[in-house]
C-alpha positions, -999 to +999 in steps of 0.1 A: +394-058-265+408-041-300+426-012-297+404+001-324+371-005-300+385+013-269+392+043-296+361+049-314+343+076-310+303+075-307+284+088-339+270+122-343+236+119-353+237+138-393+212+161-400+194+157-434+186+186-439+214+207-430+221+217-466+204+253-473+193+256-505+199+291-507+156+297-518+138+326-497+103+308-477+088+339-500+102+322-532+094+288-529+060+298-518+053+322-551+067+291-570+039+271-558+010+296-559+026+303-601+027+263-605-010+261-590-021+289-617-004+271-647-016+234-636-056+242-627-073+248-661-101+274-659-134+275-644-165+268-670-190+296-663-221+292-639-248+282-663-266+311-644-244+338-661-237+326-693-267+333-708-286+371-705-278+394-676-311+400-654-316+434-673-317+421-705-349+395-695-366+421-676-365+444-712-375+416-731 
């Protein structure tokens, strides 16, 4: 047997995420809820409310 065998030590398994990124759970997820907000274009109205309010027909 090698001399190099009989002195190797096993492997630590590495972590991959050991690293910390140095981002609060509370800024990441405002990041997300702001990138949600910029990305989703705006609702069209209900075709229901776009035209007269309820009031308006009842006077006409």
């Amino acid at each position: 047997m090698p001399a190099t065998e009989s002195n190797a030590q096993p492997q630590q398994p590495q972590k991959p995420y050991a690293v910390v990124a140095g981002v609060s759970m509370r800024e990441l997820l405002a990041s997300c809820v702001a990138a949600d907000a910029v990305s989703t274009p705006p609702r069209l109205p209900d075709p229901e409310q776009s035209g007269p309010s309820a009031r308006q027909r009842e006077a006409a």
